[in-house]
C-alpha positions, 0 to 999 in steps of 0.5 A, a space after each residue: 372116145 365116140 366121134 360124132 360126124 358133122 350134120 351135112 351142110 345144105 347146099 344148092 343141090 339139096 334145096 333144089 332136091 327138097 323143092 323139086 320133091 314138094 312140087 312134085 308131090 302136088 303133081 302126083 295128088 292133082 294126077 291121082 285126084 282127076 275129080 279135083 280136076 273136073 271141080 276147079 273147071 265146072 263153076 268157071 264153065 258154067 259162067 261162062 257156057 250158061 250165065 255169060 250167053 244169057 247176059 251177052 244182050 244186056 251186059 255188053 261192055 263198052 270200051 274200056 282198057 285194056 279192050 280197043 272195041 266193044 266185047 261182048 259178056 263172055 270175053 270181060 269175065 273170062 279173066 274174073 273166071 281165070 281167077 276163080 280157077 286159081 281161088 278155088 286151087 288155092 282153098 284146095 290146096 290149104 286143104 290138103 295141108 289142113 289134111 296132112 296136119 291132121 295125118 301127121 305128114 305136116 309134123 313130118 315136112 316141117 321138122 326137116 332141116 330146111 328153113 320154114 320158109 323154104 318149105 312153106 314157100 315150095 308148097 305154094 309154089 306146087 299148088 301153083 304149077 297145079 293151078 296152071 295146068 287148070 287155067 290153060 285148059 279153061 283158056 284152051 276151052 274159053 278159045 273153043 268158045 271163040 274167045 280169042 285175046 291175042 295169042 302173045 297174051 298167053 305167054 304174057 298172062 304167065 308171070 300174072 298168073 304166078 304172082 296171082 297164085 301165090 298172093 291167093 295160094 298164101 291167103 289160103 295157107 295162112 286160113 290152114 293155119 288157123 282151121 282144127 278140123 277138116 270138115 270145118 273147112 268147106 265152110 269156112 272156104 265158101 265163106 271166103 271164095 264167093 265173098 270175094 268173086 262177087 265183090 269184085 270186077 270179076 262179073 261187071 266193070 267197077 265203073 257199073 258197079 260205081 252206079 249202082 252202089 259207092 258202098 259196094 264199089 269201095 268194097 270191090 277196090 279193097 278186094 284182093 280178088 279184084 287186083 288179081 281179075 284186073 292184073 290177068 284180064 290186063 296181062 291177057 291183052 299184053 299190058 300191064 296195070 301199075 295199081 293192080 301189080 302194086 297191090 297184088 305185089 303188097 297183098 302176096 308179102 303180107 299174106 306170105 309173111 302172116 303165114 310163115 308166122 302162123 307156121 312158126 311152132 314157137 310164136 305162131 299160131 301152129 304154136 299155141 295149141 296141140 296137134 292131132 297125134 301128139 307134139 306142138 
């Protein structure tokens, strides 16, 4: 008579083995894509050496919290920019997973005996070590530039630059969901990254925006980006934003359960159609 051996039970270790080697492998990618490094930095950089210097005289912000005094342009969109560092890695990383479907590597990772969930989840959490190797060499070169929040504000920035991350890392899984092909892709991410910079507190303060238009100021309030600007610039002076928190908090669970969903082969929309080299 055959004997067959029991499937090994997962443990602690194994699910730390698995999410070590995800996280890992988004290391190495980001390592071995240097260009990928450059682009994620130039569009902030440019805000903020180019744009920024020629409104300083005109766009000055008055005191508003979290800021005590007066602060000049460069300061007040720095924080915007530290978001669009993280918007940018996030639609870049939805992109390799777009890449790895059509490749075959995403059949190979989802087919594991780890939960979805699980892997879904160490794969956003590898874009976002990623993604903060990224911000703090922008904040290292913005402090070059003599922007200077205080220094407890790096550390404190941290936990908002985590959940930013994920709530922005998941709306960019969700997207990989539902795009074929890849060179649908870079359409379809600046059809979402400069919708949701310029309408949003990360280039003016809402009250301006308020004056010049109430359409477009209701429209920056309902904007996710405009949560996760106003977390980090809040976070970077030590504080804490209770609405910003609430609703970057609400906005990462429903984008993070949206994508488990499209994810799931037997009800998402992963599901409902075939991969490219063969199975469902």
């Amino acid at each position: 008579m055959t004997t067959y051996d029991a499937p090994r039970r997962l443990d602690a270790s194994s699910y730390f083995v698995c999410f070590s080697g995800i996280v890992w492998r988004e290391v190495l990618r980001f390592l071995h894509q240097r260009q990928r490094f450059l682009a994620a930095l130039v569009r902030p950089l440019v805000w903020l050496f180019i744009f920024a210097a020629g409104f300083r005289q005109t766009l000055g912000v008055s005191t508003i919290p979290p800021y005590q005094t007066y602060v000049l342009y460069e300061e007040f969109v720095t924080p915007g920019l530290v978001g669009l560092v993280l918007l940018f890695n996030a639609m870049l990383t939805s992109l390799t997973m777009v890449y790895d479907r059509e490749t075959g590597a995403m059949r190979t990772l989802l087919v594991s005996p780890f939960p979805r969930s699980f892997l879904l989840v160490s794969k956003l959490l590898g874009g976002v070590a990623v993604a903060l190797l990224q911000v703090y060499a922008f904040l290292l070169i913005a402090y070059l530039w003599e922007i200077e929040p205080p220094l407890i504000g790096y550390l404190a920035v941290l936990p908002a630059l985590v959940l930013s991350g994920l709530m922005l890392g998941a709306l960019a899984l969700l997207m990989s969901s539902v795009i074929r092909q890849l060179e649908n892709f870079a359409g379809v991410m600046n059809f979402v990254i400069f919708p949701m910079f310029f309408a949003s507190s990360a280039l003016y303060p809402l009250w301006r925006i308020k004056q010049a238009s109430p359409l477009l100021y209701e429209i920056c309030r309902v904007n996710p980006f405009t949560h996760v600007v106003e977390l980090i610039r809040f976070a970077l002076y030590g504080q804490i934003d209770q609405a910003s928190l609430a609703m970057v908090l609400g906005f990462t669970a429903l984008f993070l359960a949206a994508a488990i969903y499209a994810y799931n082969p037997s009800k998402g929309l992963i599901g409902r159609r075939a991969e490219p080299g063969g199975g469902r």
